[in-house]
MDAnalysis code that builds the backbone (N, CA, C; Angstrom):
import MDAnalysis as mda
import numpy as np

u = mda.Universe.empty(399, n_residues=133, atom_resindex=np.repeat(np.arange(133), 3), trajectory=True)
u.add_TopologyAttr("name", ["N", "CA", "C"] * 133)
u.add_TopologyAttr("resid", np.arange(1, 134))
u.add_TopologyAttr("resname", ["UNK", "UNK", "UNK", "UNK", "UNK", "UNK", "UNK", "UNK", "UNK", "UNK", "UNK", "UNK", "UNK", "UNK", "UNK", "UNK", "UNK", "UNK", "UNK", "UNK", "UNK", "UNK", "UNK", "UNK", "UNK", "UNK", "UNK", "UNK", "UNK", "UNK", "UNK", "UNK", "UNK", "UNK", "UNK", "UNK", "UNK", "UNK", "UNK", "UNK", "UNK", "UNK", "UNK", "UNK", "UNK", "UNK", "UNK", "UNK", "UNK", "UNK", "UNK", "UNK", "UNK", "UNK", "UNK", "UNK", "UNK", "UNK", "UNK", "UNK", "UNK", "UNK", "UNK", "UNK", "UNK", "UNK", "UNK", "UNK", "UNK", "UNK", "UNK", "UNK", "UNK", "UNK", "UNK", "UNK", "UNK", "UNK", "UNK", "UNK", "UNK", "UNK", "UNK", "UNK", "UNK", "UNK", "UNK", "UNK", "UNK", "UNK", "UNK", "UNK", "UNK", "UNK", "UNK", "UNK", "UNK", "UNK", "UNK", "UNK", "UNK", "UNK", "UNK", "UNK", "UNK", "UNK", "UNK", "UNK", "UNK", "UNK", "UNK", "UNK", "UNK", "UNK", "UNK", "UNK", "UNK", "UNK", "UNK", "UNK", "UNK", "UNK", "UNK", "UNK", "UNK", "UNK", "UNK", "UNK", "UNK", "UNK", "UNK", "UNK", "UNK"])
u.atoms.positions = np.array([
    [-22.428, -8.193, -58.027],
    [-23.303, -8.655, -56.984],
    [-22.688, -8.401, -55.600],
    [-21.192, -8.632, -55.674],
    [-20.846, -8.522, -54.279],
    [-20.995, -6.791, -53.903],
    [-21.058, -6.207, -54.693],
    [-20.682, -4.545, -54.483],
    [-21.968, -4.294, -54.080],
    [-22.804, -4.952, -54.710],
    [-24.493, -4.207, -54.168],
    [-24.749, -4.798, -52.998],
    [-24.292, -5.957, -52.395],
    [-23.852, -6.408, -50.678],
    [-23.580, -5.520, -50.068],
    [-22.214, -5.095, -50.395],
    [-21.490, -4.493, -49.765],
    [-22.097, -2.686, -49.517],
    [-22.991, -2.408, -50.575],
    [-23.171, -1.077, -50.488],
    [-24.583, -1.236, -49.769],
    [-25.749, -2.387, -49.616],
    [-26.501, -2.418, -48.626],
    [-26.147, -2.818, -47.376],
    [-24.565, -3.278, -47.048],
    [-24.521, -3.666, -45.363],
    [-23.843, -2.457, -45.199],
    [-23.483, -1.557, -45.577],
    [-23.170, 0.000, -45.489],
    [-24.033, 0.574, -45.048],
    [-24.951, 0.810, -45.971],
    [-26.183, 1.658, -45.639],
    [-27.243, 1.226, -44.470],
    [-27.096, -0.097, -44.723],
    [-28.085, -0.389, -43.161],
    [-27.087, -0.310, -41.474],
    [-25.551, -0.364, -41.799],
    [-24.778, 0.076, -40.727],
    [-24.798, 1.561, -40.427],
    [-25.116, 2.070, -41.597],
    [-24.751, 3.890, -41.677],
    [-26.185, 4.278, -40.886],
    [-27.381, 3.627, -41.020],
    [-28.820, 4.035, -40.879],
    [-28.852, 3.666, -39.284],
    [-28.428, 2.351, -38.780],
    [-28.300, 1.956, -37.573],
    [-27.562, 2.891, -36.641],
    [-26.378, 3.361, -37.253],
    [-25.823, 4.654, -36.548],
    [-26.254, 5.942, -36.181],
    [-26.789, 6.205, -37.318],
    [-27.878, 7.485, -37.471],
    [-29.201, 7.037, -36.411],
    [-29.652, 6.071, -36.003],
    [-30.638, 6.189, -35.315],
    [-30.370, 5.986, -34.162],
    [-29.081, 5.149, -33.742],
    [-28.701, 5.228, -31.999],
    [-28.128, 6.419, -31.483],
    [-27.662, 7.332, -32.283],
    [-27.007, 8.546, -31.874],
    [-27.987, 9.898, -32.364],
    [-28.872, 9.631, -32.319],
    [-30.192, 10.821, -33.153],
    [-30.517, 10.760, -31.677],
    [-30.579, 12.686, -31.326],
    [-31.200, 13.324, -30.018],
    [-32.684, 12.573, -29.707],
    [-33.192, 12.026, -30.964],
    [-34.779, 11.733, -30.684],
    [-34.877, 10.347, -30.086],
    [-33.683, 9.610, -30.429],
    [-33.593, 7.927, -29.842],
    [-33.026, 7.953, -28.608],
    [-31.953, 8.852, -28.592],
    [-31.134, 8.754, -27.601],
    [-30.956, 10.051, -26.492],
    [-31.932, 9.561, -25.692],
    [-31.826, 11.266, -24.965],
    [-30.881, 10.954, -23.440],
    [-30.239, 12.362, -23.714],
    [-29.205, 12.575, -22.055],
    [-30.033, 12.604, -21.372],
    [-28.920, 11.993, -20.228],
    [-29.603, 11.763, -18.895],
    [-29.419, 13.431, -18.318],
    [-30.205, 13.818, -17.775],
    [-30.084, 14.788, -16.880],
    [-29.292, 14.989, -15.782],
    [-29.123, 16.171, -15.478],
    [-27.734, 16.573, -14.641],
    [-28.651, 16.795, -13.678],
    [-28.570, 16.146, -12.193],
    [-29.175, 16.740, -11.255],
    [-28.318, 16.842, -9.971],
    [-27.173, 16.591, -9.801],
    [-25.785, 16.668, -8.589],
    [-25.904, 18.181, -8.100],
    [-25.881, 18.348, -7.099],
    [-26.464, 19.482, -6.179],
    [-27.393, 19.612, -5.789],
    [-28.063, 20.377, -4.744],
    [-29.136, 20.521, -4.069],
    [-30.336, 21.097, -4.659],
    [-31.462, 21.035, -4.378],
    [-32.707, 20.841, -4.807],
    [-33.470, 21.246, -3.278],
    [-34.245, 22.254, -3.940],
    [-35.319, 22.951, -2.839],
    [-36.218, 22.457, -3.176],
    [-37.632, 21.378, -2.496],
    [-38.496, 20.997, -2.825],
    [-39.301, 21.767, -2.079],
    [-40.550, 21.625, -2.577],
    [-42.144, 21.749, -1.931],
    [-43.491, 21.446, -2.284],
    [-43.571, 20.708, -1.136],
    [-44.793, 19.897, -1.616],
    [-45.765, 20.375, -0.195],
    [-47.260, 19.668, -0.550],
    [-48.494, 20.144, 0.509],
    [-48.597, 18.558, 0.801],
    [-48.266, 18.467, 2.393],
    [-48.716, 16.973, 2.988],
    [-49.717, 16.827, 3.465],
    [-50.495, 15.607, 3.947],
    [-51.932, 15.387, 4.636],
    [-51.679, 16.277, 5.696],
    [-50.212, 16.750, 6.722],
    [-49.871, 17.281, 8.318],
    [-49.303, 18.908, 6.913],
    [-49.643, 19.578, 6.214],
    [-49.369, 20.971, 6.263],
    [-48.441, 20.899, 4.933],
    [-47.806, 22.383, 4.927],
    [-46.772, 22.120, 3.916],
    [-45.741, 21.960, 4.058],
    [-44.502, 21.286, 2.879],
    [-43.134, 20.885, 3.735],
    [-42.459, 21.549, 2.160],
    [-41.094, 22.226, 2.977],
    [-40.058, 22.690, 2.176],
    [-38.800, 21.440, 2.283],
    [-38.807, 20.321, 2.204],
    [-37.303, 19.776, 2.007],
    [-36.302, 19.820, 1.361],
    [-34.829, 19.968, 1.574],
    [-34.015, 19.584, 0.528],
    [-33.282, 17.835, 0.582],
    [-32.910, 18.245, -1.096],
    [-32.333, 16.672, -1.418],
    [-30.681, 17.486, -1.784],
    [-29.779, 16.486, -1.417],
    [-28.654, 17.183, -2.354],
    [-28.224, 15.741, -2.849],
    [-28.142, 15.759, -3.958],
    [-27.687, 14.660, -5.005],
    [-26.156, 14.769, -5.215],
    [-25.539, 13.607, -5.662],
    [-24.704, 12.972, -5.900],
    [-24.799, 11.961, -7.171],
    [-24.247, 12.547, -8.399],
    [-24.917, 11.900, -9.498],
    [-23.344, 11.068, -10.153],
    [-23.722, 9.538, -10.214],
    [-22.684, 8.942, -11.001],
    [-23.330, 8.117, -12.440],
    [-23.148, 8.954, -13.312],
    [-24.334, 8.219, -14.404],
    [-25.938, 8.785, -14.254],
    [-25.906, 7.285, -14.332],
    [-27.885, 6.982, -13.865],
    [-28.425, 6.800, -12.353],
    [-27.003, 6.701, -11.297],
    [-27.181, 6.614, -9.823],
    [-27.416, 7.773, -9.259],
    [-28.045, 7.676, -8.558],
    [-28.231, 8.722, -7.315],
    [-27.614, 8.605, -5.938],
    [-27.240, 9.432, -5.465],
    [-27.087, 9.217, -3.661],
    [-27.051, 10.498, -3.278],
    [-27.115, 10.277, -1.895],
    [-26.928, 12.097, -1.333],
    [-28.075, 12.149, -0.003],
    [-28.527, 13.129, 0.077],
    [-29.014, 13.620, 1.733],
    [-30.341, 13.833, 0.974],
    [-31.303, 13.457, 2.361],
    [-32.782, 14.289, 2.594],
    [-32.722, 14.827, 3.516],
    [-33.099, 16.290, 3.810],
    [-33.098, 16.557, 5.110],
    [-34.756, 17.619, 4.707],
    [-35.406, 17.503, 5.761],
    [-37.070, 18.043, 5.951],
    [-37.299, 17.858, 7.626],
    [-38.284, 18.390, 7.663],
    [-38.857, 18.461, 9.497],
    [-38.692, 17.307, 10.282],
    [-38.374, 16.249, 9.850],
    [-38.316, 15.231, 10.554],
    [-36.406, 14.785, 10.616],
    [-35.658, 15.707, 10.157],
    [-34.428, 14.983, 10.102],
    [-33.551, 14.799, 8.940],
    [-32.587, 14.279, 9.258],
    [-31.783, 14.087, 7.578],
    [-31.510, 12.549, 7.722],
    [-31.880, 12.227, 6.303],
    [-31.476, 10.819, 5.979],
    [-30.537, 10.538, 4.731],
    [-30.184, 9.253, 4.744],
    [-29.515, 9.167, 3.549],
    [-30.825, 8.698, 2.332],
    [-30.368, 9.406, 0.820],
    [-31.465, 9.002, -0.271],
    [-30.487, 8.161, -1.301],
    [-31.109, 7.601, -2.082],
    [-30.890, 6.514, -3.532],
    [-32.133, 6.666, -3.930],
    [-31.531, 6.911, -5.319],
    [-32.112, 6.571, -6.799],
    [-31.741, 6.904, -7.989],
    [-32.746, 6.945, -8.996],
    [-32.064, 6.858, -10.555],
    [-32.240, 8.084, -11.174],
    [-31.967, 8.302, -12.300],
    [-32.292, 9.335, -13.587],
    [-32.215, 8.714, -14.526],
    [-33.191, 8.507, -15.438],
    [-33.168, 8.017, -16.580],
    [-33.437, 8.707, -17.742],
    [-32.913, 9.202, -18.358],
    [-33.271, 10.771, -19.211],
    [-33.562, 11.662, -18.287],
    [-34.821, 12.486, -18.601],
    [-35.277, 13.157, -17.528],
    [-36.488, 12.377, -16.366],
    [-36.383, 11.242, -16.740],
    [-37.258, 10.956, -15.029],
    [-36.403, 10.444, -14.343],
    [-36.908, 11.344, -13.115],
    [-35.956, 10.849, -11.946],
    [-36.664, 9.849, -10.691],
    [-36.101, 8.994, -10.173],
    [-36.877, 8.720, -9.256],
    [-35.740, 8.737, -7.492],
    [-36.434, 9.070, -6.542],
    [-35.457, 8.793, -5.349],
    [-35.857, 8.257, -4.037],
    [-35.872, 7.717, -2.569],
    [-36.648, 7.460, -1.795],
    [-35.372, 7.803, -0.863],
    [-35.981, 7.954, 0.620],
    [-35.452, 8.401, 1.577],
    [-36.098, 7.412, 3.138],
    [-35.899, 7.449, 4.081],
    [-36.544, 6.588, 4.992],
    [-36.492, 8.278, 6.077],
    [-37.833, 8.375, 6.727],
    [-38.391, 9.246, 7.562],
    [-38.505, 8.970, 8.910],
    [-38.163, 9.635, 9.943],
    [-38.616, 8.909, 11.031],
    [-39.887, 9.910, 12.170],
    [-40.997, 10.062, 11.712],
    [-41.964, 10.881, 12.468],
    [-42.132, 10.079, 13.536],
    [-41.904, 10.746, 15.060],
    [-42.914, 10.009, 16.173],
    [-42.553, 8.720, 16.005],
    [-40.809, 8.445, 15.707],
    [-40.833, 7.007, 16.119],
    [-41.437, 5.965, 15.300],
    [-41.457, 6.624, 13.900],
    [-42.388, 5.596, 13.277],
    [-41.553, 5.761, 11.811],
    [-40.976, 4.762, 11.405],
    [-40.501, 4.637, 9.992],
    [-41.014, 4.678, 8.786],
    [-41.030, 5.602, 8.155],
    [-41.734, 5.833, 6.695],
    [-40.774, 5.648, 5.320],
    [-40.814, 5.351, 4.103],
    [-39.947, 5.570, 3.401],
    [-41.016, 5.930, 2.991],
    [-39.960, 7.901, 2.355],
    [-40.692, 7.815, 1.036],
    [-40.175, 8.203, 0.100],
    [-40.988, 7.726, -1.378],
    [-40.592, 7.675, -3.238],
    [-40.695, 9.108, -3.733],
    [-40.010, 10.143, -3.963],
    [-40.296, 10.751, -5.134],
    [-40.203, 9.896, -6.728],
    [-41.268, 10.446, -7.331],
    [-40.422, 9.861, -9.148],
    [-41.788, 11.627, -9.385],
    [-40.828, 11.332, -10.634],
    [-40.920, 12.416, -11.174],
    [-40.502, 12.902, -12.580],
    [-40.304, 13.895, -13.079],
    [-39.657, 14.237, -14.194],
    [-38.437, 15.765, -14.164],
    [-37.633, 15.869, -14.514],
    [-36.606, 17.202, -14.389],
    [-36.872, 17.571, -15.650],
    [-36.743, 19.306, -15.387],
    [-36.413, 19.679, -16.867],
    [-35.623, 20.749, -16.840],
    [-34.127, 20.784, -17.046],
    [-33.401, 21.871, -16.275],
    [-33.013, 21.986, -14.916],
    [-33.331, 23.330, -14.865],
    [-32.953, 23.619, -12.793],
    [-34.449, 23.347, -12.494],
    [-35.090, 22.869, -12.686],
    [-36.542, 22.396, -11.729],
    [-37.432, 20.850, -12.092],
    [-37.981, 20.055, -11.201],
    [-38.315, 19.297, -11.439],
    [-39.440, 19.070, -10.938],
    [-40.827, 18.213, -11.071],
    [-41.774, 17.738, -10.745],
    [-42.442, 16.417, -10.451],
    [-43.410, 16.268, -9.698],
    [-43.654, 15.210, -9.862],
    [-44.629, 14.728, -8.102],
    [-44.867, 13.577, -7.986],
    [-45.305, 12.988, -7.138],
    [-44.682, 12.271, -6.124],
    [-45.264, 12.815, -4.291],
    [-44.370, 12.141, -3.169],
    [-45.300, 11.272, -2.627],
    [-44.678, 9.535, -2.331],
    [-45.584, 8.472, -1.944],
    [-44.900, 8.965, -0.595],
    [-45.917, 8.920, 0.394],
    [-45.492, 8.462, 2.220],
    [-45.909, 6.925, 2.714],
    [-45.205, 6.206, 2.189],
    [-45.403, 5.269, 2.471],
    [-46.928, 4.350, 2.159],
    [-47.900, 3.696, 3.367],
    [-48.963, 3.738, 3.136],
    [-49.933, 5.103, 3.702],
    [-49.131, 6.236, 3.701],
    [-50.256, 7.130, 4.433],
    [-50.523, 8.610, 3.213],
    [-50.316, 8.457, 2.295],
    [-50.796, 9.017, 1.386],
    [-50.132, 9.445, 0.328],
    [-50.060, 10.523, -0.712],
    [-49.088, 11.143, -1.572],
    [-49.380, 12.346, -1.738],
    [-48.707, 12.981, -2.488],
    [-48.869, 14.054, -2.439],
    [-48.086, 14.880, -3.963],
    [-48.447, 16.255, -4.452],
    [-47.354, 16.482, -5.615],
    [-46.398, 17.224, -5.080],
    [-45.283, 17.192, -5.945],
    [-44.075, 18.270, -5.079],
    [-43.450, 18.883, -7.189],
    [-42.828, 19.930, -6.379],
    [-42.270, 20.454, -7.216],
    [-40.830, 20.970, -6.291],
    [-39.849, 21.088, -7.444],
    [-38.711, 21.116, -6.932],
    [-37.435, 22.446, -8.151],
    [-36.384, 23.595, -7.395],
    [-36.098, 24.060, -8.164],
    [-34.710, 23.739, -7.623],
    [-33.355, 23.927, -8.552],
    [-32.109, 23.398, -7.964],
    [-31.623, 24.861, -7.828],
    [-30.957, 24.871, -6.374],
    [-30.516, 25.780, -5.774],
    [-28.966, 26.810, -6.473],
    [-29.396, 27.533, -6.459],
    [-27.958, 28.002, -7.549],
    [-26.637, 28.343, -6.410],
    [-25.915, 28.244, -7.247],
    [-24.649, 27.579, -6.480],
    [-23.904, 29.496, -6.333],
    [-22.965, 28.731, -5.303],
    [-22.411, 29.929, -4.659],
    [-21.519, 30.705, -5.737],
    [-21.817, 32.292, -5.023],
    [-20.620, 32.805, -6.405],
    [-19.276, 32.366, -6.198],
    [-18.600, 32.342, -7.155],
    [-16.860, 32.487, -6.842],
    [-16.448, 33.320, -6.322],
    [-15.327, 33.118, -5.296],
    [-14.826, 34.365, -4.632],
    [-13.221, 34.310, -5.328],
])
């Protein structure tokens, strides 16, 4: 009796393992540290910004810089959705705004909130890095 214990708290430890470490339960977070060419179409035209990330984990930090300036950004990655916000300053007037989105690789997608003045979609490809000299 004790052996057939012992060989079902095995198998339900062995099965528990198998399912927290299975690609399908447990998906990587995405690599997104380096810069990122976005473009999206705003209510005022179209805008090319970059983000350059700073990835520790699931944190984000790093630069926005677009027509209005460079700011500092935060946010997350959680598998592949990412989310980030930035604060804008048009005409003297403070905006933050949200990307979230999804990455898949060197490019990512998704939707830009401007605050209360509209949204918009953006798509984004990560900039390939310099050759070695």
């Amino acid at each position: 009796m004790k052996r057939i214990k012992f060989v079902a708290t095995l198998s339900a430890l062995l099965l528990a393992t198998l399912i927290l470490t299975s690609p399908v339960f447990a998906a990587d977070t995405a690599k997104v540290a380096g810069q990122w060419n976005l473009t999206l179409q705003t209510p005022n035209g179209p805008g090319t910004p970059t983000a350059t990330f700073k990835q520790d984990g699931e944190t984000l930090t790093g630069t926005y810089k677009g027509r209005f300036g460079e700011s500092p950004l935060k946010g997350t990655i959680k598998g592949n959705e990412i989310t980030f916000s930035a604060t804008i300053n048009p005409q003297g007037q403070e905006i933050q705004i949200v990307y979230s989105g999804t990455v898949d690789g060197d490019s990512m997608k998704g939707k830009v909130k401007f605050g209360d003045m509209g949204e918009a979609d953006f798509t984004g490809k990560k900039a390939s890095a310099a050759p070695a000299k």
